[in-house]
MARLOVO-824889 format. One record per residue (C-alpha): residue in three letters; residue number from 1; x, y, z. Coordinates in pm, 1 decimal. Layout:
N
node resn:ALA&resi:NUM&u:X&v:Y&w:Z
...
This chain:
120
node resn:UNK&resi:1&u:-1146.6&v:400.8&w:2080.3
node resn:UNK&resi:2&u:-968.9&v:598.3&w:2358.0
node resn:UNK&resi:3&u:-1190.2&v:437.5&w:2605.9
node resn:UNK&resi:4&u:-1139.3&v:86.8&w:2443.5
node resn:UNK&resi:5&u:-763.3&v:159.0&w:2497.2
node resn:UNK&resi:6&u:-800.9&v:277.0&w:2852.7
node resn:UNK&resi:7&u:-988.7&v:-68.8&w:2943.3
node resn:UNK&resi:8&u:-759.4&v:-301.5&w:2779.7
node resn:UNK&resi:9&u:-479.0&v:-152.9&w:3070.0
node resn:UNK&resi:10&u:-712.9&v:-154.5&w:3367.1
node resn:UNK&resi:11&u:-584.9&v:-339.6&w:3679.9
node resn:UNK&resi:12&u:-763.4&v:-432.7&w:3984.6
node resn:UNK&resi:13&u:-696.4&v:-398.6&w:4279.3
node resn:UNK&resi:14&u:-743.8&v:-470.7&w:4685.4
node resn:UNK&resi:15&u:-802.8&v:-138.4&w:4923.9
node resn:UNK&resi:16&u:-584.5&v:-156.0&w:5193.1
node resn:UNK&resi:17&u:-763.3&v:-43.1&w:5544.2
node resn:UNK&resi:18&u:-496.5&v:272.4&w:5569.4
node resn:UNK&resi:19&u:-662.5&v:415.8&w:5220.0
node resn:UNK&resi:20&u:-1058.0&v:297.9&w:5381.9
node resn:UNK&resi:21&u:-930.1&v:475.9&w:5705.5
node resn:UNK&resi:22&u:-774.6&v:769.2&w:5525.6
node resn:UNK&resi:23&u:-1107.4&v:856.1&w:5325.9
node resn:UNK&resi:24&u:-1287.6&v:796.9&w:5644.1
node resn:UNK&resi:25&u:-1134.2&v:1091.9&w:5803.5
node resn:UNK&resi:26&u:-1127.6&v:1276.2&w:5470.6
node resn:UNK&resi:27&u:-1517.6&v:1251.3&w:5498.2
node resn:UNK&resi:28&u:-1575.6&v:1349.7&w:5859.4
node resn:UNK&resi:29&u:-1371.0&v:1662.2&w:5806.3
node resn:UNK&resi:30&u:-1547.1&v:1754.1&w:5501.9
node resn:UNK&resi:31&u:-1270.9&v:1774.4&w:5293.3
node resn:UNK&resi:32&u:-1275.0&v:1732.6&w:4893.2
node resn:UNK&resi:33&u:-1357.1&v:1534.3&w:4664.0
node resn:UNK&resi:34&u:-1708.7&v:1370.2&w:4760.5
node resn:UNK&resi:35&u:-2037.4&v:1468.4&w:4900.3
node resn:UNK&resi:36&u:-2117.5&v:1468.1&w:5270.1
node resn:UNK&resi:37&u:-2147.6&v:1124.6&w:5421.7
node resn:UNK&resi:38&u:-2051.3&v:1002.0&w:5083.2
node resn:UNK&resi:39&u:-1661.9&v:770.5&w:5102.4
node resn:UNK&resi:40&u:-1689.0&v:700.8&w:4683.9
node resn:UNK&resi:41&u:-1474.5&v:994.1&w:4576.6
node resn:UNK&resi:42&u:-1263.7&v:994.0&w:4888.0
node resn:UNK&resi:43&u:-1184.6&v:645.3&w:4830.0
node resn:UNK&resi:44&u:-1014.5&v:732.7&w:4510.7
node resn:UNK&resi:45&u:-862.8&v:1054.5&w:4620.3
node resn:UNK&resi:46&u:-701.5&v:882.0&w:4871.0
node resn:UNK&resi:47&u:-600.3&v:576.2&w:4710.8
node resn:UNK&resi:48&u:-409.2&v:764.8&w:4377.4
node resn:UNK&resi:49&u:-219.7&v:1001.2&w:4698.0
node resn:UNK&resi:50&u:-99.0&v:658.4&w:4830.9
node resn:UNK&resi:51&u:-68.3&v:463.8&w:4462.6
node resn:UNK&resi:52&u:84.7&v:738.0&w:4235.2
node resn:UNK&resi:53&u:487.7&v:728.0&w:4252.0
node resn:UNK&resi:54&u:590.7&v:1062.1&w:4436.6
node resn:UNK&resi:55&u:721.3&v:1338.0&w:4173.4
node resn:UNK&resi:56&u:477.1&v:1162.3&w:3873.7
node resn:UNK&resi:57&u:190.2&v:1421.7&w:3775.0
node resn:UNK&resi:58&u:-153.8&v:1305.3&w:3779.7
node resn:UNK&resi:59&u:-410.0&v:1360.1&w:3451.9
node resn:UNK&resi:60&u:-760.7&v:1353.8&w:3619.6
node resn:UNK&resi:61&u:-1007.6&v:1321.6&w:3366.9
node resn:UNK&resi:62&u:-1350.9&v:1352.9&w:3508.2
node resn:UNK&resi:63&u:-1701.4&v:1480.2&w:3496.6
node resn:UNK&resi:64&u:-1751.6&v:1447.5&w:3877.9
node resn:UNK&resi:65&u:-1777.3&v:1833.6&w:4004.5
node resn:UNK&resi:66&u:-1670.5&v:1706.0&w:4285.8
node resn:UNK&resi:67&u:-1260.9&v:1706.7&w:4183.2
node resn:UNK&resi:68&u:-1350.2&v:2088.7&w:3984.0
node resn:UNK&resi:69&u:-1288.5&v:2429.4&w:4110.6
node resn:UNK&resi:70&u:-1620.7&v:2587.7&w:4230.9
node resn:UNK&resi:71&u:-1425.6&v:2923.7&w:4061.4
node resn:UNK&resi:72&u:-1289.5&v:2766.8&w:3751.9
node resn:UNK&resi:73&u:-1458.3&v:2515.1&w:3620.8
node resn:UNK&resi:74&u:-1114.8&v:2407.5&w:3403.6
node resn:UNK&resi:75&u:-939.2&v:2338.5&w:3686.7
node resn:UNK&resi:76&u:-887.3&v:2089.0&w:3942.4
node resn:UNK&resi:77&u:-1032.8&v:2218.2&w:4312.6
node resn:UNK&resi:78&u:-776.5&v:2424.6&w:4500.6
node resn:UNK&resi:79&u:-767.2&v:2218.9&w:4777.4
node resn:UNK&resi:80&u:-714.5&v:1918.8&w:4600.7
node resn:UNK&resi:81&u:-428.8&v:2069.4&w:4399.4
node resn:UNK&resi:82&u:-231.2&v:2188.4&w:4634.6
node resn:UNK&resi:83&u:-279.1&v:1867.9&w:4885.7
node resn:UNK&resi:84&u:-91.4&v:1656.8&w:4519.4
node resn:UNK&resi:85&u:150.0&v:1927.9&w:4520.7
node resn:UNK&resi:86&u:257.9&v:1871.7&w:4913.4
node resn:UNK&resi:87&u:224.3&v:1561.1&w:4933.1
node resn:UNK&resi:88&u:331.3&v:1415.6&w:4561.1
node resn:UNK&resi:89&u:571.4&v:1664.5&w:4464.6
node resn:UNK&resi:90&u:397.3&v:1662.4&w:4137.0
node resn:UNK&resi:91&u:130.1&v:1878.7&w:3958.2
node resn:UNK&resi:92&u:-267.7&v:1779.9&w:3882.9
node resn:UNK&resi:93&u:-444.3&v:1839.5&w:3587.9
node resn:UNK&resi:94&u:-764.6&v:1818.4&w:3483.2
node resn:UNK&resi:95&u:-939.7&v:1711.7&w:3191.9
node resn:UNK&resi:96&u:-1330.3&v:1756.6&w:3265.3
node resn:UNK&resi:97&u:-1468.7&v:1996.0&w:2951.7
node resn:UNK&resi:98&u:-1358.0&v:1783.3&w:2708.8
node resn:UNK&resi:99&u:-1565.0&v:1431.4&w:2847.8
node resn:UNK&resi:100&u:-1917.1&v:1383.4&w:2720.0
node resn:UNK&resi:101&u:-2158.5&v:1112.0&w:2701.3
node resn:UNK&resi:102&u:-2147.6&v:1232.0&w:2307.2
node resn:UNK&resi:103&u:-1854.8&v:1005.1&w:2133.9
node resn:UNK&resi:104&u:-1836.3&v:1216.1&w:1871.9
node resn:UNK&resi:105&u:-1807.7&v:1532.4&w:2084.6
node resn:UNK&resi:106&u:-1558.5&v:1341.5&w:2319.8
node resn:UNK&resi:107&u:-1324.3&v:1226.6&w:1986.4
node resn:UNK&resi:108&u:-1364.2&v:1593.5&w:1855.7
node resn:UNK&resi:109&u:-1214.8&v:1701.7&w:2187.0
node resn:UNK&resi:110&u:-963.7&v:1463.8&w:2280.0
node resn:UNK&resi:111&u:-821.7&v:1556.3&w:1902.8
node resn:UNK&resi:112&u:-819.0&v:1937.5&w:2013.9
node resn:UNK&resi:113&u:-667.4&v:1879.3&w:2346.2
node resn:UNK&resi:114&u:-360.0&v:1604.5&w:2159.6
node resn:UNK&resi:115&u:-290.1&v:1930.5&w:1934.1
node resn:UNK&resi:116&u:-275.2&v:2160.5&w:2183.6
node resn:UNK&resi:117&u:-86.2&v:1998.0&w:2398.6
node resn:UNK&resi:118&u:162.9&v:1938.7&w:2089.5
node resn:UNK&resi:119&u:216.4&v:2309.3&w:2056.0
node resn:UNK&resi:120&u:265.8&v:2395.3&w:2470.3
């Protein structure tokens, strides 16, 4: 259902070369998210930094270990969080315990984290 939701809003879009060159050098330097000689997760790093409007927080929901703190698997890597926070003026959060290949699980969660976040 929340998935369902999710697609209906999707948009499509063009990569301009600055994000291509942008995750380029994020790769060589062997900074997160992504594998070595791997451009997928850079690609999207780099393309929400130059997409999201400045000051709006972004709500990263992945599995991909890749975007998760090697010390705390609950939050976003350190690196990554504080590069948003420079350059977006805005905070990251991440969702990644709660996604599961399980629907069930994944509803069961999503329900937990709404009512959770209803009493912060």
């Amino acid at each position: 259902m929340v998935m369902a939701a999710l697609l209906k809003r999707q948009q499509f879009t063009t990569l301009a070369s600055d994000v291509v060159e942008a995750a380029e050098r994020r790769v060589r330097r062997g900074n997160p998210p992504g594998k070595r000689d791997s451009i997928g997760d850079a690609l999207h790093w780099e393309f929400l930094l130059q997409s999201v409007p400045k000051g709006q927080d972004l709500f990263l929901v992945t599995r991909d270990n890749d975007f998760v703190s090697k010390i705390d698997g609950a939050e976003a890597a350190s690196f990554l969080r504080a590069e948003w926070a420079s350059q977006q003026k805005s905070d990251l959060y991440l969702y990644s315990h709660w996604v599961s290949s399980s629907r069930r699980n994944s509803r069961r969660s999503l329900l937990r984290l709404r009512s959770s976040e209803r009493r912060s």
